[in-house]
C-alpha positions in Angstrom: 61.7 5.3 50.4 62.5 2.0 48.4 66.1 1.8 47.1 66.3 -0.1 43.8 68.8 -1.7 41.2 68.7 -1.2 37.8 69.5 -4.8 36.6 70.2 -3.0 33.8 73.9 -1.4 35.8 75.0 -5.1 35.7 74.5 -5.7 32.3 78.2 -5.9 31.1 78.4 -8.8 34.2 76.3 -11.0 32.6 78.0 -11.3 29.2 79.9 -14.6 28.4 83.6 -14.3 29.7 83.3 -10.8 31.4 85.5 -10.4 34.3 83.6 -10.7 37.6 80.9 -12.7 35.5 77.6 -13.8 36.8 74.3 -15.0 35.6 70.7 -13.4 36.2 70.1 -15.4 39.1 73.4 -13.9 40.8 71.6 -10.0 40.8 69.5 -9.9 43.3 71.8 -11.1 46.0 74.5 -9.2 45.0 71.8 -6.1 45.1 71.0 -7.0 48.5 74.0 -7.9 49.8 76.6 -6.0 48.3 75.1 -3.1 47.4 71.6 -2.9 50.3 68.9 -2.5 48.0 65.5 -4.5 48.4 63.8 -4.1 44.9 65.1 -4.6 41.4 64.3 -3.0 38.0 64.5 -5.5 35.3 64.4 -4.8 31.8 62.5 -7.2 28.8 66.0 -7.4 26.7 67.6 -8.8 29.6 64.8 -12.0 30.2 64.9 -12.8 26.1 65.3 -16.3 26.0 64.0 -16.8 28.8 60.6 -19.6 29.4 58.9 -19.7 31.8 60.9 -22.0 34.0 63.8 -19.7 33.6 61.8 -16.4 34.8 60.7 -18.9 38.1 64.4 -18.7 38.8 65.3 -15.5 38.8 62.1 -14.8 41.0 63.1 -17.7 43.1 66.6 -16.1 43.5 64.9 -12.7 43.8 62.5 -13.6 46.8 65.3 -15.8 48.4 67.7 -13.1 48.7 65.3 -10.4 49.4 65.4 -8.2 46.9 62.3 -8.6 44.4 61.7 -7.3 41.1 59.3 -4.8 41.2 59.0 -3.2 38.0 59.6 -5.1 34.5 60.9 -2.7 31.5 60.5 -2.4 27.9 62.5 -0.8 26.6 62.5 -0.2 23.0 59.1 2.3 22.1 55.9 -0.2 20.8 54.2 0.9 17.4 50.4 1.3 19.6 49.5 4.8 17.5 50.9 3.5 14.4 49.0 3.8 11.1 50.0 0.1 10.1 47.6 -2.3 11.6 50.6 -5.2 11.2 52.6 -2.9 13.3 50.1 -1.7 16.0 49.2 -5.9 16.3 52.9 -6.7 17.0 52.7 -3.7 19.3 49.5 -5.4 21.2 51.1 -9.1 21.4 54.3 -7.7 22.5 52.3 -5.7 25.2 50.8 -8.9 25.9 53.9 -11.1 26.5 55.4 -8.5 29.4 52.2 -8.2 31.0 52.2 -12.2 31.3 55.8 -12.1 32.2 55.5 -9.6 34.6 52.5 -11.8 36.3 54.8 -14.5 36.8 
């Protein structure tokens, strides 16, 4: 059995000011050290912002403590059966954009 975080749980952490603060690069070692999980969930909303340099740092942080991110999340429902072909090609691109994130 793999034990995971939910990077998600931390959420309230990362925000500017918050007591106990940290930064995405500061999950995984406090997953593996504080807590003794290997393996991270991470969720889309939570890498916004984020080029590609910046994702190379949080799996750089992620591999050097140990505790990899092993599934990437979307989590807000993608248009794929809807009847507007605008929305369905959104849908597609957006599919498109975690699958190369989640390559990285």
């Amino acid at each position: 059995m793999l034990l995971t975080l939910s990077a998600r749980a931390l959420k309230n952490k990362l925000l500017p000011g918050a007591k106990g603060g940290m930064k995405l690069t500061d999950i995984p070692t406090f997953a593996r050290t504080e807590l003794g999980l290997t393996g991270m969930i991470m969720f889309t909303d939570m890498l916004a912002g984020q080029d590609r340099q910046g994702l190379a740092k949080v799996l750089e942080a992620a591999d050097k403590a140990g505790c990899p991110c092993l599934v990437l999340v979307e989590p807000n429902p993608l248009a794929l059966a809807d009847t507007d072909e605008v929305k369905v090609a959104a849908a597609v691109e957006r599919c498109m954009r975690v699958a190369q994130a989640a390559a990285w």
